[in-house]
MARTORTI-353492 format. One record per residue (C-alpha): residue number from 1; z, y, x. Coordinates in pm, whole numbers, always signed. Layout:
// residues N
num Z Y X
NUM Z Y X
...
//
This chain:
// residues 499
num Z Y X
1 +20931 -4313 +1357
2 +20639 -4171 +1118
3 +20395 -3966 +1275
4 +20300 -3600 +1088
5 +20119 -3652 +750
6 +19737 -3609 +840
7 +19713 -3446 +480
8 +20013 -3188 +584
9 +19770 -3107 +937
10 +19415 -3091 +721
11 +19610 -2850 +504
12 +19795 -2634 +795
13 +19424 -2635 +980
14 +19216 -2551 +697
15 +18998 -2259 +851
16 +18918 -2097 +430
17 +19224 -2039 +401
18 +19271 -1672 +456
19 +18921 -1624 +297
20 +19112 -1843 +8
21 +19350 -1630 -88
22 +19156 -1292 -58
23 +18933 -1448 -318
24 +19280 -1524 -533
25 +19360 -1142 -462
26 +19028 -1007 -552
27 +18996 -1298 -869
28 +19379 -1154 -985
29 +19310 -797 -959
30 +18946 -764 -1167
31 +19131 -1031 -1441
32 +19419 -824 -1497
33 +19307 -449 -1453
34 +18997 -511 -1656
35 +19146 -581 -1939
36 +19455 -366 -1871
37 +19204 -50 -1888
38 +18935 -167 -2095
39 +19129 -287 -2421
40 +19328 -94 -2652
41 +19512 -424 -2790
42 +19598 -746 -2626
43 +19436 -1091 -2795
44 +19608 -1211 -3103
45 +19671 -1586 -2930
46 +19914 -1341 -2650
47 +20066 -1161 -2938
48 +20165 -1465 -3082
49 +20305 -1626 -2795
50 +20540 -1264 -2753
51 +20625 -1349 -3138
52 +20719 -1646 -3020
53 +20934 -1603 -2748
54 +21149 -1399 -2967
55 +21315 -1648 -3109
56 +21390 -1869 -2825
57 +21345 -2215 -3032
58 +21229 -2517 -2905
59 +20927 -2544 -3133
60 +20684 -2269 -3330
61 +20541 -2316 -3607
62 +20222 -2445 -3406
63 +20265 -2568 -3156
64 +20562 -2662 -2815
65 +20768 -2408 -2729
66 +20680 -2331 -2342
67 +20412 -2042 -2384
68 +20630 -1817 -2566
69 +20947 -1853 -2361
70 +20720 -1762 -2051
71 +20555 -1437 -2255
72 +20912 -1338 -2304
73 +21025 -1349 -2012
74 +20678 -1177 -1810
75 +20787 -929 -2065
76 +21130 -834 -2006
77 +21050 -841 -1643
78 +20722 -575 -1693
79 +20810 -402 -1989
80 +20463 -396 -2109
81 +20334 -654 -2359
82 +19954 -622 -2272
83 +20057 -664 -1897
84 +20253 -932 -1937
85 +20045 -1108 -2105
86 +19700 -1051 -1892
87 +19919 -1074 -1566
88 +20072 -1405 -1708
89 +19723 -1547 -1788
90 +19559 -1496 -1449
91 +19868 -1579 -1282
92 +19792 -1969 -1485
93 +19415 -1948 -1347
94 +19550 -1881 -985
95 +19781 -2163 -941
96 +19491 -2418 -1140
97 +19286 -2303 -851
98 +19564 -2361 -609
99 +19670 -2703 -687
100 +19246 -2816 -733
101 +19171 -2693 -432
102 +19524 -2883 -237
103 +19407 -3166 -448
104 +19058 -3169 -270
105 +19146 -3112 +69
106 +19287 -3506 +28
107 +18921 -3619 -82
108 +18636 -3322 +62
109 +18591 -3140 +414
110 +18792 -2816 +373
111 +18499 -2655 +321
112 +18408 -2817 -35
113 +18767 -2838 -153
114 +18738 -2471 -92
115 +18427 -2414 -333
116 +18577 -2691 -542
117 +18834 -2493 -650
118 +18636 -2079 -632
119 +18325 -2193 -788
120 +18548 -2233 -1076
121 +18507 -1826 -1101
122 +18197 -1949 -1341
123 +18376 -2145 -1602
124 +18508 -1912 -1840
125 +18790 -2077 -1871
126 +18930 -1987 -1552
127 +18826 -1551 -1629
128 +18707 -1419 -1910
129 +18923 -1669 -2140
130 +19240 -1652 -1964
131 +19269 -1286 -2061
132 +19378 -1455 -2339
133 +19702 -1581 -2311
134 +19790 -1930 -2489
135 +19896 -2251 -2444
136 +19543 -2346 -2347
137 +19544 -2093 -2062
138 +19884 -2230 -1971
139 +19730 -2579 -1998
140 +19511 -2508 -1693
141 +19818 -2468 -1433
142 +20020 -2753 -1554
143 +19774 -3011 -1564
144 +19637 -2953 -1215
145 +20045 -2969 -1103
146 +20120 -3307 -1240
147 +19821 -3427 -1105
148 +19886 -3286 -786
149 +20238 -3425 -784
150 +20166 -3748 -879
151 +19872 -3794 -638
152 +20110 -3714 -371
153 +20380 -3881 -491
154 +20139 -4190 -477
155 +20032 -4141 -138
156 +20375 -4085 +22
157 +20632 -4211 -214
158 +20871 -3968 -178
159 +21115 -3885 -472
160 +21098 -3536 -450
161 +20684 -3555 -506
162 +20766 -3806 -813
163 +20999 -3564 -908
164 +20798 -3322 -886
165 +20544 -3493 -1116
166 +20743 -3576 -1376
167 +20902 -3215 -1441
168 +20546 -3086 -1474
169 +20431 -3343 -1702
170 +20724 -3236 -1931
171 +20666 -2901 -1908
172 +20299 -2972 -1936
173 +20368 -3137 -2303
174 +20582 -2855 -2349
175 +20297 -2605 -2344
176 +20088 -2823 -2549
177 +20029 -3171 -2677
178 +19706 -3255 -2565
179 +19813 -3250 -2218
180 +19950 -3594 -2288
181 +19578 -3744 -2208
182 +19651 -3631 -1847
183 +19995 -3817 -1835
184 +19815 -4121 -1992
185 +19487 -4104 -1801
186 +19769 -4098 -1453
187 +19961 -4393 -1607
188 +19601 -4583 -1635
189 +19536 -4527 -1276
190 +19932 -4693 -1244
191 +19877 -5027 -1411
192 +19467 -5065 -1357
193 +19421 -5005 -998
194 +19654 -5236 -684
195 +19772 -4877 -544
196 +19940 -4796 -887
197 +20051 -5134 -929
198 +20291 -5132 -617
199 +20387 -4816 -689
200 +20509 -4915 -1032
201 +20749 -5224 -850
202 +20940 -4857 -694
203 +21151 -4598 -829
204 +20900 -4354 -826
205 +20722 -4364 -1145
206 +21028 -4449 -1345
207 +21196 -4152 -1191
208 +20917 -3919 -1250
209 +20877 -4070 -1638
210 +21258 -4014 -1694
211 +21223 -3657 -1608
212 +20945 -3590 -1824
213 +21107 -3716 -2114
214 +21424 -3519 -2028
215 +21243 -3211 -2015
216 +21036 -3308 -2345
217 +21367 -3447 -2548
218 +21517 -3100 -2658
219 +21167 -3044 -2821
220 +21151 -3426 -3006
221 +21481 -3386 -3183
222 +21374 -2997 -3225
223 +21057 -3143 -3443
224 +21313 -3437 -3566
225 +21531 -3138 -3691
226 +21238 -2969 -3853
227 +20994 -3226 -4013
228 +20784 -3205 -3703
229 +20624 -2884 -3824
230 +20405 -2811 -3545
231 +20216 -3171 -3635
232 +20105 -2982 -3951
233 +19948 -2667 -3754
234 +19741 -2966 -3567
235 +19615 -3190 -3862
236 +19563 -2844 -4062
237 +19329 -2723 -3723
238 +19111 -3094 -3713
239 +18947 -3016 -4012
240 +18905 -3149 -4382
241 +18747 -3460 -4500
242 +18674 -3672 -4196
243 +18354 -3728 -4051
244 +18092 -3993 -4159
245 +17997 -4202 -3880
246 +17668 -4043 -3737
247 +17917 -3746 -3744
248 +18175 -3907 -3579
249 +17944 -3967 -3287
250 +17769 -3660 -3225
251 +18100 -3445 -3266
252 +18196 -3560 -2891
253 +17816 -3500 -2771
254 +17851 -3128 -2944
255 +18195 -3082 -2784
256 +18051 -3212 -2406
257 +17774 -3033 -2429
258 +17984 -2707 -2549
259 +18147 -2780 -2227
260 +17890 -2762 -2021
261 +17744 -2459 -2125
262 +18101 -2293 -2069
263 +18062 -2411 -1754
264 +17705 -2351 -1696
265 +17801 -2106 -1371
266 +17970 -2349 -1222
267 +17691 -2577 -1213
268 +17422 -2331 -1111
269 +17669 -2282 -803
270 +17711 -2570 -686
271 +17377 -2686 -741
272 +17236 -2383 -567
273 +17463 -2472 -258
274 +17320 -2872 -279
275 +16968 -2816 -347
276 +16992 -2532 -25
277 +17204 -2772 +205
278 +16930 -2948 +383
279 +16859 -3333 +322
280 +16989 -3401 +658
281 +17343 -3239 +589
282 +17353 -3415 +222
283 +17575 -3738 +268
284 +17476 -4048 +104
285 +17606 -4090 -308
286 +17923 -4237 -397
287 +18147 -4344 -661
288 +18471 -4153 -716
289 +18752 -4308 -645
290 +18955 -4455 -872
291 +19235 -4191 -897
292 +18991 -3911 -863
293 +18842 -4083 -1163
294 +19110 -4116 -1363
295 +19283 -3766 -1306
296 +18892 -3597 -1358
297 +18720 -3704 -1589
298 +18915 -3993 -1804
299 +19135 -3724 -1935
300 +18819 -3576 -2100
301 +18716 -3899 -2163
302 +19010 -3956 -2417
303 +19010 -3653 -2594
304 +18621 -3735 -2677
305 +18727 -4127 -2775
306 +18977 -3963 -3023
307 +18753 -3738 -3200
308 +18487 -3999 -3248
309 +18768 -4281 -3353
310 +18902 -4067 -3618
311 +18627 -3890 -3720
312 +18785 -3527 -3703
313 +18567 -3265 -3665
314 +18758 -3019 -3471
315 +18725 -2607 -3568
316 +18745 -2473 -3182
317 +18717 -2814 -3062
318 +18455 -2665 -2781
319 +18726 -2438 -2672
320 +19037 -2665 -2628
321 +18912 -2841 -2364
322 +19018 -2577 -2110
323 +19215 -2792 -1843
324 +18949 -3064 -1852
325 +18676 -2941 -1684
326 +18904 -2821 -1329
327 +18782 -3127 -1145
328 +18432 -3105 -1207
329 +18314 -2914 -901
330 +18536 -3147 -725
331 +18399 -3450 -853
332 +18047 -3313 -738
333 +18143 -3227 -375
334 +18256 -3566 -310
335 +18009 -3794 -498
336 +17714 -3570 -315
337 +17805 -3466 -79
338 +17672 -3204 +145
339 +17802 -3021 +464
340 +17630 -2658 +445
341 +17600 -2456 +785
342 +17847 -2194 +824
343 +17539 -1915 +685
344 +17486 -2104 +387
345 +17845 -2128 +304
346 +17866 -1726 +364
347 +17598 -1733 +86
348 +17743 -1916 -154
349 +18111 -1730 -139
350 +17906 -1395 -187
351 +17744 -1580 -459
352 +18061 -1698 -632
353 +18191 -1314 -583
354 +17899 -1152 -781
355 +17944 -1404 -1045
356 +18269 -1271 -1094
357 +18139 -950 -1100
358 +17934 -993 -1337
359 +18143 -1182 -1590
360 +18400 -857 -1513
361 +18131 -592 -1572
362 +18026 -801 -1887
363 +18351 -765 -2047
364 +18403 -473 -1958
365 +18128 -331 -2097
366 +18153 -513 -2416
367 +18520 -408 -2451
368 +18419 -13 -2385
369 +18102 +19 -2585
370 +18191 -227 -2856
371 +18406 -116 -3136
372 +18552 -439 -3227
373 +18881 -458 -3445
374 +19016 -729 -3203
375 +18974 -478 -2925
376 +18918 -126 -2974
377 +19277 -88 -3260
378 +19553 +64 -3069
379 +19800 -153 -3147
380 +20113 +68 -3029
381 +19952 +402 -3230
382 +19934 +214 -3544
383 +20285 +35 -3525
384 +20442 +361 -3461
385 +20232 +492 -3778
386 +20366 +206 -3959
387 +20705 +225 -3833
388 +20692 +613 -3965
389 +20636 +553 -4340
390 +20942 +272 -4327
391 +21188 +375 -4542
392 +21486 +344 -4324
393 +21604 +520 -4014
394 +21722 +208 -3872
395 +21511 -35 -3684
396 +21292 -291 -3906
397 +21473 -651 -3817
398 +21180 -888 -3956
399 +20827 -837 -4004
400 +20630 -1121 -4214
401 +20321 -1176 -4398
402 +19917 -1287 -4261
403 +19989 -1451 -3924
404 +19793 -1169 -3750
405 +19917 -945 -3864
406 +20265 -1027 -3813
407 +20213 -1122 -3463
408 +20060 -773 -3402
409 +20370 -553 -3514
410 +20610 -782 -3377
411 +20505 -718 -3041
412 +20399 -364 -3045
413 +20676 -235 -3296
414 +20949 -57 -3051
415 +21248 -275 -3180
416 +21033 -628 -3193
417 +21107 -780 -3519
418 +21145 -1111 -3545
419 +20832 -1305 -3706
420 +20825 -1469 -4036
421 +20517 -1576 -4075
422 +20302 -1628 -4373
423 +20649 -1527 -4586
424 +20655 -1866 -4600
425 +21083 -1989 -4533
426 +20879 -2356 -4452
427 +20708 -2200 -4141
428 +20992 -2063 -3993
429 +21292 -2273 -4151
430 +21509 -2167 -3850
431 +21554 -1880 -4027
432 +21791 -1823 -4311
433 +21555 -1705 -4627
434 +21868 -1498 -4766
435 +21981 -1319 -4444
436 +21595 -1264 -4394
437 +21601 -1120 -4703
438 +21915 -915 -4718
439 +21819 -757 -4353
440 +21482 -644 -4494
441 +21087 -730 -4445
442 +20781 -517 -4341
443 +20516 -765 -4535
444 +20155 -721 -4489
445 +19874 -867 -4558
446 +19488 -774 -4550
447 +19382 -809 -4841
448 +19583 -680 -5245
449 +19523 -999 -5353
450 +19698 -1188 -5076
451 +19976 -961 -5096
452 +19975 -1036 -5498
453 +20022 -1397 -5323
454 +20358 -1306 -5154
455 +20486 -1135 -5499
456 +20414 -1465 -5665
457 +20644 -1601 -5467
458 +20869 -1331 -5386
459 +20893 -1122 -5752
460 +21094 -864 -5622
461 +20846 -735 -5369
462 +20747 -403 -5480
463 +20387 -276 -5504
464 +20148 -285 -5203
465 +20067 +27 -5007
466 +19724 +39 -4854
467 +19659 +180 -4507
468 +19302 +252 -4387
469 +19311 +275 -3951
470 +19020 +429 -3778
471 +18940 +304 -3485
472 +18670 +347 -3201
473 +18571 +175 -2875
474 +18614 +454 -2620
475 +18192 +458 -2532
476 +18051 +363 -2907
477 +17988 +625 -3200
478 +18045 +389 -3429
479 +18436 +390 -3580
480 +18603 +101 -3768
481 +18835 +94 -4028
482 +19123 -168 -3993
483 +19249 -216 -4363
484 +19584 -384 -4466
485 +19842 -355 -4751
486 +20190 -356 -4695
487 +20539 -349 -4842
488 +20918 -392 -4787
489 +21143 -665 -4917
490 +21476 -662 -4924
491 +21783 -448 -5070
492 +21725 -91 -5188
493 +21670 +90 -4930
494 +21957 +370 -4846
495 +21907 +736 -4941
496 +21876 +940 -4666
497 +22015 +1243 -4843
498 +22344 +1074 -4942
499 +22693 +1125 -4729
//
């Protein structure tokens, strides 16, 4: 007979606990309120993912299918797009913190797997970017669950754990595709280190791989079905013309370095804790271990390898590396260690709470006194403007056009059209072109001469209408003008004044 999991006891004594999830609480309600009061339109990543969900396919025209399913559903459940989407985000920043921090109590003294996981309040990854709501933000719960379910998985062997693993590394490639690195970097630690190996001679593994790729499957014959149309998005987003080869090996430097100044907080943390924790405290320097190593930082490590093997020079590159950096503070902690006196500790959780007061205030601030078209438009006042000068009583069924745009009015219009984006039928070929057009289109565009684009290839669109929209942060003189041109395709539209 086994004797209690010492893991299981470390985790049911852990004395941070309560002060754990009071920082969650606090972390949850500045993340979601701020926002909630301070902007007048949710991001246009969020408003694409609620485009997305609309249409309940296993693919988008960017990227997996996962983030707008989950925006759908926060926002049936709410009722509010901006809330769902802000609550939804911080919600994917809370459990990242959760499963770090679970993952660190099996390497660090509770104390450092609990500022492992909050001094993560100074990457702005895990606040002032999740307001934000993508499949990057969703990136940063799902990679810290695999990982979490494998490691255990690997230390007890129990199916449910491998399980467990394996339906959050499909759901984790269902959010995006980049999170395969973390799925390779695990099966890496499998075959390279005498640990993985036995493991592989059990079930476990195979079990946990053969529920990923059940969970992933609908999606492969979904991008089978539809000439993998996401893949596009991606090649389109890594640039032009390659990079030479001095290029090709500074592009990772830029992108690590990128990193660290997103996570320049963190570091000034956790260094302040070290450098404070006298020399007697400080335990002598080690070498991660090998899992640690591979679930940390060879993740990271791949994503770099690729850029500088094919030469792309990433637009955003700097910011897609949200999941990646979870296990740094971790990594610290254990190879320097340090064991702070209870005082010290007090300091540095004060410390971690006025950096998140800060990074709150900042935006805040910046969302108030800036007048900023990507925060200051009302999005609901100008739909309902919009919706006004349609020419039809009855509810507008599709809305397509400049990607933005189009993700805008299909979330804030009352009846939700469905997107069609870029009036292109190739980036949305689940739809029929002919019903599309026989239903009717609100097309827009910013600019006359793109919307002289869509009459190119759509001759019976009719001539654009301009619309100027004032706008104005709610603590700056200045006002904006949001400028677009728009237009309605489809059958003549019915005469009011006729029986």
């Amino acid at each position: 007979m086994t004797g209690p999991d010492p893991y299981v006891l470390k985790l049911q004594s852990d004395p941070g606990r309560r002060a754990f999830r009071i920082f969650l609480l606090v972390h949850l309600a500045v993340w979601v309120l701020i926002p909630f009061f301070c902007r007048s339109i949710a991001y246009y990543d969020s408003t694409e993912a609620l485009a997305w969900g609309l249409t309940w396919e296993w693919g988008t025209n960017k990227h997996p299918p996962l983030s707008g399913w989950l925006a759908e559903i926060f926002l049936a459940v709410l009722g509010d797009p901006d809330l769902a989407v802000y609550l939804l985000g911080q919600l994917c920043a809370i459990a990242a913190l959760i499963y770090i921090r679970r993952l660190a109590l099996g390497f660090v003294a509770p104390e450092a797997a609990f500022f492992a996981a909050a001094f993560l309040e100074g990457t702005i990854y895990y606040n002032v970017l999740a307001i934000q709501y993508n499949v990057n933000v969703l990136s940063l719960a799902l990679a810290p669950a695999v990982i979490y379910y494998f490691w255990r998985a690997a230390q007890t062997g129990r199916a449910a754990f491998w399980l467990a693993a394996g339906l959050a590394g499909g759901l984790a490639l269902l959010a995006k595709y980049t999170n395969a690195f973390f799925l390779l970097a695990l099966g890496v630690w499998l075959a390279a280190s005498a640990q993985g190996r036995s493991r592989l001679r059990t079930p476990g593994p195979w079990l946990a791989g053969l529920a990923a790729f059940l969970v992933f499957l609908p999606h492969l014959a979904w991008l089978a079905h539809y000439d993998f149309l996401p893949l596009r998005y991606s090649q389109g987003k890594a640039g032009g013309e390659p990079l030479s080869l001095a290029g090709s090996l500074l592009e990772p430097l830029r992108i690590l370095l990128a990193q660290a100044g997103n996570a320049a907080a963190t570091l000034a943390l956790w260094a302040w804790l070290y450098l404070k924790t006298p020399r007697a405290d400080r335990g002598p320097r080690r070498r991660p271990p090998a899992f640690l190593f591979c679930a940390g930082l060879l993740p990271l490590g791949l994503l770099l390898a690729t850029v500088a093997v094919l030469g792309l020079g990433f637009q955003a590159s700097t910011k897609w590396a949200y999941a990646f950096l979870g296990y740094g503070p971790l990594l610290l902690f254990y190879c320097l260690p340090a064991a702070p006196a209870p005082a010290l500790r007090r300091q540095a959780l004060i410390l971690a709470y006025v950096v998140l007061a800060a990074f709150g205030a900042g935006v805040a601030i910046k969302n108030l006194a800036l007048t900023r078209g990507t925060t200051s438009v009302d999005g609901r006042a100008l739909a309902l403007a919009l919706k006004a000068a349609w020419p039809e009583a009855r509810p507008i069924p599709y809305v397509g056009g400049e990607n933005r745009l189009v993700s805008r009015f299909s979330t804030y219009l009352p009846e939700r059209p469905r997107p069609f984006w870029d009036m292109d039928p190739l980036a949305a070929p689940w739809e029929d072109e002919e019903a599309v057009r026989a239903a009717g289109v609100l097309v827009l565009a910013f600019s006359e001469e793109k919307y002289r684009e869509y009459q190119t290839r759509w001759p019976d669109l009719p001539p654009p209408r301009r619309l100027d929209w004032p706008f104005q942060a709610p603590l700056s003189r200045r006002t904006g003008i949001l400028t677009f041109f728009w237009g309605r395709l489809g059958p003549p539209a019915p005469d009011p004044a006729s029986p």
